[in-house]
C-alpha positions in Angstrom: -241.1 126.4 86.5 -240.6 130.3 86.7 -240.6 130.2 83.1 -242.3 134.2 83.5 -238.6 135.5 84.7 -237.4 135.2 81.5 -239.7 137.9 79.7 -238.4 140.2 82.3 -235.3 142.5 81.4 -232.4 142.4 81.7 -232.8 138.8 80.2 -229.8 137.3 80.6 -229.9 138.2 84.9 -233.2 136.9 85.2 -232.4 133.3 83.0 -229.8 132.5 85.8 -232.3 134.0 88.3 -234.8 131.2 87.3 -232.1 129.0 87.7 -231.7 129.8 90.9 -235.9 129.8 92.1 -235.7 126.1 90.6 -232.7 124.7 92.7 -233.4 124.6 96.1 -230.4 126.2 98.4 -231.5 127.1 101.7 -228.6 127.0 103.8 -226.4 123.9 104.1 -228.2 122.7 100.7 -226.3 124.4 98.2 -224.3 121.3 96.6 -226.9 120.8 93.7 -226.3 124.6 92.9 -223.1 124.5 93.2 -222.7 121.7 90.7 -225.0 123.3 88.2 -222.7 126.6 88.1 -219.6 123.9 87.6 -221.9 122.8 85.1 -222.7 126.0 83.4 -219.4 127.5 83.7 -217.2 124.2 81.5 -219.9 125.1 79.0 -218.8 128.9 78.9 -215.4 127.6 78.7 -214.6 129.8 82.3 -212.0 127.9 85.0 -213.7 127.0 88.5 -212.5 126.0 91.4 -213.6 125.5 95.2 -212.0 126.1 98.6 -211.5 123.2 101.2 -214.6 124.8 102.9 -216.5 124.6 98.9 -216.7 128.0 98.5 -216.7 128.3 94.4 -214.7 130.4 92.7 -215.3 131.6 88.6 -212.6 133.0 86.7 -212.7 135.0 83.4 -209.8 136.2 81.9 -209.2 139.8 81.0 -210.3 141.1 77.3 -207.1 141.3 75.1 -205.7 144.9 75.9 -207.3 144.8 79.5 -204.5 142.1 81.1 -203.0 144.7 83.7 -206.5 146.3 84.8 -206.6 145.4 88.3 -208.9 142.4 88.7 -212.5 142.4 89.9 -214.3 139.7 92.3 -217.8 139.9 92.0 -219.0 138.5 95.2 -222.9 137.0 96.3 -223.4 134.1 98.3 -225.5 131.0 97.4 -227.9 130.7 100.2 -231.3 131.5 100.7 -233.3 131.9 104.3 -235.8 129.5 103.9 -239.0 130.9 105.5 -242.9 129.9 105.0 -246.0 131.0 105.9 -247.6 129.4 108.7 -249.8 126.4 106.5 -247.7 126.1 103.6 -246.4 122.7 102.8 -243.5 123.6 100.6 -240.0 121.8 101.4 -237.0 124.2 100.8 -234.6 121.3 100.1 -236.8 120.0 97.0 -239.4 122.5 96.0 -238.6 125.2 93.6 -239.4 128.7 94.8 -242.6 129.5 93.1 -242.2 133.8 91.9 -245.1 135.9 90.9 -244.9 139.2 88.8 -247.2 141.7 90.9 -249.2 144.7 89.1 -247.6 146.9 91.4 -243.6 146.2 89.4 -242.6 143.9 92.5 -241.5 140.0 92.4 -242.5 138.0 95.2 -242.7 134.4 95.9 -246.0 132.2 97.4 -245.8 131.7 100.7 -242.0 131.7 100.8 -238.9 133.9 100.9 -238.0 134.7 97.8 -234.5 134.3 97.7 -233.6 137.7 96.1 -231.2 137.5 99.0 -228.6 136.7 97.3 -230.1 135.2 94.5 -230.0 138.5 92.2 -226.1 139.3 93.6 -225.2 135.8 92.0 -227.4 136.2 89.0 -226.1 139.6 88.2 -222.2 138.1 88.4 -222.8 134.8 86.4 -224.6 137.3 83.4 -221.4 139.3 84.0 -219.1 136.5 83.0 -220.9 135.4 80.2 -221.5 138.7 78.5 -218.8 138.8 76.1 -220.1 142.3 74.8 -218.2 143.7 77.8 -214.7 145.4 78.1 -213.2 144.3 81.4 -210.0 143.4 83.4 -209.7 139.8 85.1 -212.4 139.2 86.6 -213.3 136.5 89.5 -217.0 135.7 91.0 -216.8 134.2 94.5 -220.0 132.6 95.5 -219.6 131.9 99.3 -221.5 129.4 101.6 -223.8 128.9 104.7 -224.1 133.1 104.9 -227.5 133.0 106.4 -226.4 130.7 109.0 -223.0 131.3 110.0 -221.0 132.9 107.5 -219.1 130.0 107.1 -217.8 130.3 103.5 -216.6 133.6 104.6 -215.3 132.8 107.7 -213.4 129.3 106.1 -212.7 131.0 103.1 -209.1 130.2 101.8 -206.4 132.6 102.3 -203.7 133.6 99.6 -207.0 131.9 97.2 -208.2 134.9 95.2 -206.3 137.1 93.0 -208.0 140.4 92.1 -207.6 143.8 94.0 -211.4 144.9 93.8 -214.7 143.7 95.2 -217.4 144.0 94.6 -220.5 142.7 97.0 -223.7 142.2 95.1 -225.7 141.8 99.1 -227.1 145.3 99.8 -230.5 145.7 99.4 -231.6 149.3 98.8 -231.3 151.5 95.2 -229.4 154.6 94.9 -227.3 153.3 98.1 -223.7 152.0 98.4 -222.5 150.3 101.4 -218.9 151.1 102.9 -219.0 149.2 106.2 -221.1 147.0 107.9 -222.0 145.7 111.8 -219.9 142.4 112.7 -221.4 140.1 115.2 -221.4 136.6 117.0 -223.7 134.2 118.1 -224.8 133.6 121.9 -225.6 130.3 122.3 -227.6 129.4 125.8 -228.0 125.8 127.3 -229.4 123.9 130.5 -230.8 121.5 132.1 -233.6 122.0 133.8 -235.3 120.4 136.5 -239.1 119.0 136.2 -241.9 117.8 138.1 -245.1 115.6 136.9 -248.0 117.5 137.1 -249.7 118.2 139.9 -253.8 116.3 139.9 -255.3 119.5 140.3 -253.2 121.1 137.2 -254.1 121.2 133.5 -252.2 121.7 130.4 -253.2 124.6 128.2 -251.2 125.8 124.4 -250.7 129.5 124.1 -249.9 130.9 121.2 -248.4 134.0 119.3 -249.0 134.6 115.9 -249.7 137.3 113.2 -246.1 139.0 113.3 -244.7 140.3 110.4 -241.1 139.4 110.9 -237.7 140.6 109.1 -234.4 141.3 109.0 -232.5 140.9 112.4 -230.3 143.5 111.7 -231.6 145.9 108.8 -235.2 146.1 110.7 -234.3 145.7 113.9 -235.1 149.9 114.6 -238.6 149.4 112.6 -240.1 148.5 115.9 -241.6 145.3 114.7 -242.3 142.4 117.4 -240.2 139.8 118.4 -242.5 136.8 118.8 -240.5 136.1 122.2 -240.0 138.7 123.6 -243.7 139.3 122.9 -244.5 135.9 124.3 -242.4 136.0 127.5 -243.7 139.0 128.2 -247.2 137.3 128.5 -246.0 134.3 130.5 -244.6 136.9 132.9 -247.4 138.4 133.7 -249.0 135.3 134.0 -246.8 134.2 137.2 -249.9 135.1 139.5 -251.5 132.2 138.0 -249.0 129.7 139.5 -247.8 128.7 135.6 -245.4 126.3 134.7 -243.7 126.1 131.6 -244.1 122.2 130.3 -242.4 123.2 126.8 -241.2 126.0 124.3 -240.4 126.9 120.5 -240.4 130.4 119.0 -237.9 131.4 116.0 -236.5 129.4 113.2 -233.6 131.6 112.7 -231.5 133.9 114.6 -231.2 136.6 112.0 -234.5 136.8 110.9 -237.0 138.8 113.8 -239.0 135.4 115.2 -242.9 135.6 113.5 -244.7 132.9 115.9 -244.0 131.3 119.5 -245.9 128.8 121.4 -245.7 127.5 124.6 -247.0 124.6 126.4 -248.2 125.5 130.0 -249.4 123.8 133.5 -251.8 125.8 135.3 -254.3 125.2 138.4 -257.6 124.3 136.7 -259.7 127.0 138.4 -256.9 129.4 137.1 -257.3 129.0 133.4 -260.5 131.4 133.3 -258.3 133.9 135.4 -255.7 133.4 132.7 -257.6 133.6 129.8 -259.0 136.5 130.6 -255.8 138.6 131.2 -254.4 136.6 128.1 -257.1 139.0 126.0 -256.2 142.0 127.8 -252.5 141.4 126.7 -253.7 141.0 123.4 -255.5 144.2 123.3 -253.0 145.9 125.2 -249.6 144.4 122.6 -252.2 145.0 119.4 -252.0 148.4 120.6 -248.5 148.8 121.5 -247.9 147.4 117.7 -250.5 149.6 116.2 -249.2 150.9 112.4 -246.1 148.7 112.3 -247.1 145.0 113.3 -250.8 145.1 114.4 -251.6 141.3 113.3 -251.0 140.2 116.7 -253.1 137.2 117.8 -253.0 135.5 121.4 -254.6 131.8 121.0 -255.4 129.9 124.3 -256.6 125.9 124.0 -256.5 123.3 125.8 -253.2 120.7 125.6 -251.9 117.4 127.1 -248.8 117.0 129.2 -247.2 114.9 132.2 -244.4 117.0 133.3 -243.7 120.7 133.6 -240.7 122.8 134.6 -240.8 123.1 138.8 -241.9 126.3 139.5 -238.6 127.8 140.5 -237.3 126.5 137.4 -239.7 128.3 135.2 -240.1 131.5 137.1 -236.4 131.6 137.0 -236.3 130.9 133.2 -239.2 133.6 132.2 -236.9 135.7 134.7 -234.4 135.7 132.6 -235.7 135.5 129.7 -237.7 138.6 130.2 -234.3 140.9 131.4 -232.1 139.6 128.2 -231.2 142.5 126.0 -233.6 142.3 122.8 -233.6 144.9 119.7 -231.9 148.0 119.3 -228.9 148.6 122.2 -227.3 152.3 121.3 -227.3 154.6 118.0 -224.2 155.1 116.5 -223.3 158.6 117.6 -220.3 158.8 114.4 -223.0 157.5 112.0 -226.2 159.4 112.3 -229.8 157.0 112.3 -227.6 153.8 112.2 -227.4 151.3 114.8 -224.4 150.7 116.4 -225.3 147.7 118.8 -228.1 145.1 118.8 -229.7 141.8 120.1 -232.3 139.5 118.4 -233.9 137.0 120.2 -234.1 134.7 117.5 -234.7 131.0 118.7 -235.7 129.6 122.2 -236.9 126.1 122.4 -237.8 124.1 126.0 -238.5 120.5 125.6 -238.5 118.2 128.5 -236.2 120.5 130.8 -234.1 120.9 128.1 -233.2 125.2 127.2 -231.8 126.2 124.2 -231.5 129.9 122.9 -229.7 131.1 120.0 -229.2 134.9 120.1 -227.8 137.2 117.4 -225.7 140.2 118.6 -224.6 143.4 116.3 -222.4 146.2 116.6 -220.5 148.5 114.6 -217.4 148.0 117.3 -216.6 144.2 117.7 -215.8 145.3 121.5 -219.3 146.2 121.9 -220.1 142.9 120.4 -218.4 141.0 123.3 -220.0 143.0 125.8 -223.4 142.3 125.2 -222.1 138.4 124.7 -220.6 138.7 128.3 -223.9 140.4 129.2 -226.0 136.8 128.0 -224.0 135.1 130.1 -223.5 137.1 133.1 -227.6 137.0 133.1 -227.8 133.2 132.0 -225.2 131.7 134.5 -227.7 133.0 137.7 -229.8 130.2 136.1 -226.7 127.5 136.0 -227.6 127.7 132.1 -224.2 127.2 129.9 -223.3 130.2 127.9 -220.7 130.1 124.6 -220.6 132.5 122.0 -219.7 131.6 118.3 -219.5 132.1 114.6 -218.1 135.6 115.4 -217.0 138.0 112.6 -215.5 141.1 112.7 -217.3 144.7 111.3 -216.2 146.1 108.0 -214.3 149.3 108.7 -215.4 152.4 106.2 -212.4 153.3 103.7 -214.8 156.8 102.6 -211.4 157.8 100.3 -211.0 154.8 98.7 -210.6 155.5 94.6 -213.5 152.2 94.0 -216.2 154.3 95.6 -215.4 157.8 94.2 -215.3 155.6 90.4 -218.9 153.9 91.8 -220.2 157.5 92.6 -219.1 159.0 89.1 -220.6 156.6 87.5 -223.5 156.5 89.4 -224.3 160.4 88.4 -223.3 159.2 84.8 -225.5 156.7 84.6 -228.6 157.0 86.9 -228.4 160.7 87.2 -228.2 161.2 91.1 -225.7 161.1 93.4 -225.9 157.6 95.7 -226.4 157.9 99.4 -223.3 156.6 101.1 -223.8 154.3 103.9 -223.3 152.2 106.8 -225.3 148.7 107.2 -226.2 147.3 110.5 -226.2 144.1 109.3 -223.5 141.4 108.5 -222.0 141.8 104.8 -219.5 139.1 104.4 -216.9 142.3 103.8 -215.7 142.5 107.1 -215.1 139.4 107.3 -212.9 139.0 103.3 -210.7 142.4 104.5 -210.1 140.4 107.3 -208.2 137.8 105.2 -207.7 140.4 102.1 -206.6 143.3 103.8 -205.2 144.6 100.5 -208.9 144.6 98.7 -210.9 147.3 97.9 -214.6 147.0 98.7 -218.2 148.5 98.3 -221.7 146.7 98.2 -224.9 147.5 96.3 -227.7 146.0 94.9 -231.6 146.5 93.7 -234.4 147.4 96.0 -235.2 144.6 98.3 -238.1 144.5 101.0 -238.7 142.0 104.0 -235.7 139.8 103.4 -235.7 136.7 105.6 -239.3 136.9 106.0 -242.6 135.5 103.7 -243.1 139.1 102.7 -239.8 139.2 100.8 -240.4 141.2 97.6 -237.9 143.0 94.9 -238.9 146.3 93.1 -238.4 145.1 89.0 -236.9 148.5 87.4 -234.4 148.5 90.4 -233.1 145.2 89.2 -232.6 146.8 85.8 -230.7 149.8 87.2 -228.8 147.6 89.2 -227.7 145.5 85.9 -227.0 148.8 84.4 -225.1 150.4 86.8 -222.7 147.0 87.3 -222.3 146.6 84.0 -220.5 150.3 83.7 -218.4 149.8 86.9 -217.0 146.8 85.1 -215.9 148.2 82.0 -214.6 151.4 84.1 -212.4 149.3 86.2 -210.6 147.8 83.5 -209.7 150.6 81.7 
């Protein structure tokens, strides 16, 4: 499968690329990867070991000459968002990623992510090690777990573990860019019970659905002013209240960093009230199509009818689409020391209702990890007027900017050397596992870059070809420059 990566150049990247597309890793899954690179690496003759959490580590040791270069960690994490187009079949934890070579220079896959996220990052490290062409000091690659879930090879990772003074993070997404700090963030998970009521003899049960969104990044597109397929769809169910609705059941998101695609819910309604509803159902459709004009204009409402025996009292639910309505969705302030960056956000990424039962899973940004708990506090200072349980988790700290540190001004050099332009210097409002590895390496020097990548954590996910080559290029010179 994939065989068509491996005409592509920088051969040796896109051979372990392949590798990659034809082991299935989506988060929580990454054992049988983890065992081929164990694999791979006793046939290159490099040492390997894992943290208590089974975070891998691959060690090389310095050319002859190069033993007191400070050492280098090359740093991507194994984990890929699995994400699929509404229809397809394929099964992340045993299908291969199926990639296409576009006329346009771009790699995609069908119907799926593709999993250049952080599939080239650990490509481009594993061709590192086994490039014996190369002049270069120690050199480590850390491939972390669970990223795209938690960050919980970052967070678990072993202190006092890795030995080199210098990392490098293979996670950014954008050519001609290097990253020098990053948002940190936490979870805010919402629970409850809620109370129901069999349905009334004069009420029906009707599906409404949202579909047609693009989706993205959480964090990186969050500004883009994309929808959110709840917020979209509470919206609706709002302004449905004067149709006495009650919410029988909910699901919208699949992940809480990736901007939520679809969302349906399950609804009781008064039968002579579904021709009143239908009707302002299209005007909402007309009226969010045109809202989303020129960035997300797929938008589709679908109304039919459903089956169900219990709904949410109505107190219940106009208190839930109460809620859910006020809680703080997308972009929260700019940064005002980082011009055009956001400094504080909230996705909306999963909300399910199933027989009373609320669950959301929220993903909140910021540049200042106080700001962070803020907006938690806010989620549950809203959610607690509804006796929902509130807890926040799987937070990590931001990645503070070191602008003077002697690894970025060798990246930019070389960057003029070898690309011929000078990189844009950045800030990412999204969550790097950096902040979280200076937290437990203070000492480390750090910077991220990568090749162009587009609509990560969506279907549309797509990588620009010659980026990857400059990318290869560009890494391969830092390498030999740090060991000198």
């Amino acid at each position: 499968m994939n065989e068509h990566l491996e005409r592509l150049e920088p051969q040796p990247l896109w051979r372990h690329f392949r590798t990659l597309c034809n082991t299935p890793r989506p988060s929580g899954h990454e054992a049988a990867l983890v065992a081929r690179l164990e694999q791979w690496a006793d046939g290159q003759g490099l040492a390997h070991d894992r943290d208590a959490f089974g975070n891998l580590r691959l060690r090389k040791a310095a050319t002859p000459g190069c033993e007191d270069a400070p050492g280098v960690i090359l740093q991507a994490h194994l984990d890929m968002v699995p994400q699929a187009n509404a229809g397809s079949t394929h099964d992340f934890t045993r299908d291969p990623i199926r990639t296409r070579i576009g006329d346009d220079g771009w790699l995609r896959a069908t119907d799926t992510t593709l999993g250049a996220d952080n599939g080239l990052g650990v490509a481009a490290a594993l061709a590192i090690l086994e490039d014996d062409t190369l002049t270069h000091g120690p050199l480590e690659a850390l491939f972390t777990l669970a990223e795209e879930t938690s960050m919980g090879g970052a967070l678990n990772l072993a202190e006092g573990w890795l030995e080199g003074q210098r990392l490098l993070n293979l996670d950014s997404e954008d050519r001609g860019e290097v990253y020098i700090g990053c948002a940190g963030g936490a979870d805010v998970v919402v629970e409850a019970q809620l109370p129901t009521a069999p349905l009334g003899d004069n009420e029906a049960a009707v599906r409404l659905s949202l579909t047609g969104l693009r989706g993205g990044h959480s964090g990186m597109d969050i500004h883009k002013g994309l929808g959110n397929a709840n917020r979209l769809l509470v919206r609706v169910l709002r302004a449905l209240e004067g149709s006495e609705v009650r919410l029988v059941d909910y699901q919208g998101g699949t992940l809480r960093n990736a901007l939520p695609r679809e969302a349906v819910a399950t609804l009781a309604l008064s039968a002579d009230q579904r021709e009143t509803a239908g009707a302002r159902i299209a005007e909402l459709e007309t009226e969010l199509r045109a809202e989303l004009a020129g960035v997300d204009e797929g938008l589709v409402l679908t109304l039919e009818a459903s089956d169900a025996a219990e709904a949410l009292t109505a107190q219940a639910s106009r208190l839930l689409v109460a809620a859910l309505h006020a809680a703080p969705c997308g972009v929260e302030r700019m940064s005002s020391a980082v011009p055009g960056v956001v400094e504080t956000s909230n996705n909306l990424g999963v909300i399910s209702l199933e027989a009373g039962r609320f669950h959301l899973c929220a993903l909140v940004r910021s540049l200042r990890d106080s700001a962070t708990a803020d907006l938690a506090e806010r989620f549950a200072a809203l959610f607690e007027l509804i006796g929902a349980r509130v807890r926040v988790e799987n937070a990590y700290p931001g990645w503070t900017p070191q602008p003077g540190s002697d690894l970025l001004a060798r990246f930019c050099r070389l960057h003029r050397a070898t690309l011929g332009g000078e990189p844009a210097v950045k800030v990412i409002h999204a969550g790097l596992e950096c902040g979280i590895l200076g937290g437990k390496y203070p000492h480390l020097e750090m910077i991220s870059f990568g090749p162009l990548i587009r609509g990560a954590h969506s279907p549309d996910e797509r990588v620009e070809i010659a980026s990857v080559a400059e990318f290869w290029e560009l890494l391969r010179a830092l390498v030999e420059d740090l060991g000198r």
